[in-house]
C-alpha positions in Angstrom: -17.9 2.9 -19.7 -18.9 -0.2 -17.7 -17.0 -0.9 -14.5 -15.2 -3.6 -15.8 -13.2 -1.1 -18.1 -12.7 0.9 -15.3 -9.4 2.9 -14.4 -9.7 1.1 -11.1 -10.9 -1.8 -12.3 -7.7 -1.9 -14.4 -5.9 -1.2 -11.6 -7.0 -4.1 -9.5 -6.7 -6.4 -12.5 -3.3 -5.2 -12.5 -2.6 -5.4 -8.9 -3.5 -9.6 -9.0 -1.0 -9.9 -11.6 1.9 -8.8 -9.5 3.9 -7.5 -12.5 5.1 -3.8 -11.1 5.5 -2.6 -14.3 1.7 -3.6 -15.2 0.4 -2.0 -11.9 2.4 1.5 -12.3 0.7 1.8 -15.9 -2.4 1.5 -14.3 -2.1 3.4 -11.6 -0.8 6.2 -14.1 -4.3 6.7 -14.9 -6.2 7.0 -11.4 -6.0 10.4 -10.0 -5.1 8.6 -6.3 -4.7 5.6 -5.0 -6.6 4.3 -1.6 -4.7 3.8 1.0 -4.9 -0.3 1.3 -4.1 -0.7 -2.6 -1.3 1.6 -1.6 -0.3 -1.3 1.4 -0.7 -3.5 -1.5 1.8 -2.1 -3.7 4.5 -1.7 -0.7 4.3 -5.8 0.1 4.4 -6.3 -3.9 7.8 -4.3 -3.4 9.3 -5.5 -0.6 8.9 -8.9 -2.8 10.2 -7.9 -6.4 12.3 -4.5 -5.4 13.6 -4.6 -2.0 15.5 -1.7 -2.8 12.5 0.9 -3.2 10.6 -0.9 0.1 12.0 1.4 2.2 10.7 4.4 0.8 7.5 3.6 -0.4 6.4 2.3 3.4 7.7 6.0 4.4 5.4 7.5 2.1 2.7 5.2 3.1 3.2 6.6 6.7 2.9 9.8 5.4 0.0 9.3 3.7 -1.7 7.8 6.8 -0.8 10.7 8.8 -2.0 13.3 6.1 -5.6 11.3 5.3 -6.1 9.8 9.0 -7.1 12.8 10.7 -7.4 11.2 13.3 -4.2 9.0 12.9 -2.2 9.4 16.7 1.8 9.1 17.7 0.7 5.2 18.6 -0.8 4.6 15.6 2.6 5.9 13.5 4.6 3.8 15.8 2.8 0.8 15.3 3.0 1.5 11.3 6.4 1.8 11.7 7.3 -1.0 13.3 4.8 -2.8 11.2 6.9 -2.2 8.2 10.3 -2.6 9.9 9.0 -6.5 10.9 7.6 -7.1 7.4 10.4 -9.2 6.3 10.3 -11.5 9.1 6.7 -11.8 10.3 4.6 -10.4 6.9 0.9 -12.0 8.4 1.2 -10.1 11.7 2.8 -6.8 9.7 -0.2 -6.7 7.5 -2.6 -7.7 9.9 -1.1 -4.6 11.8 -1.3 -2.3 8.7 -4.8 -3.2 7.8 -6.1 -2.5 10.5 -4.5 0.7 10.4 -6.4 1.3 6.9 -9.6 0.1 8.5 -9.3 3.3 11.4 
């Protein structure tokens, strides 16, 4: 199968659309999800379903911490607040979180 008809390839696709229930169908058929796609999905949420924001940026922390070996208590803090100031100041937040994904 080309890369075009990729699982991931799908899933990107799906992730520029913005339609949630789109990007969950894809994702249903990776076996994970990187990290940053993962960021993706979480600012997608805190958009169209502020109610499950929350708890998808604490499993994005918890993910970091589990595939960031290297991840320290500064670096959690700073994810955390990240996501706290998402609402008000989304640019610096992400900029914040990417680098995060970039460590």
């Amino acid at each position: 199968m080309s890369d075009a008809g990729s699982a991931y390839s799908r899933f990107q696709r799906a992730l520029t659309t913005g339609n949630l229930t789109i990007i969950r169908a894809a994702a249903a058929e990776l076996p994970a999800i990187r990290l940053d796609d993962a960021l993706h999905v979480c600012v997608l949420l805190r958009d169209r379903e502020p109610e499950r924001y929350e708890r998808a940026a604490v499993r994005w922390i918890g993910r970091y911490c589990v595939e960031r070996a290297q991840a320290t208590l500064d670096d959690v803090e700073h994810a955390r607040a990240a996501f706290s100031i998402m609402r008000r100041d989304p640019e610096r937040a992400l900029e914040i979180l990417q680098t995060l994904c970039r460590a």
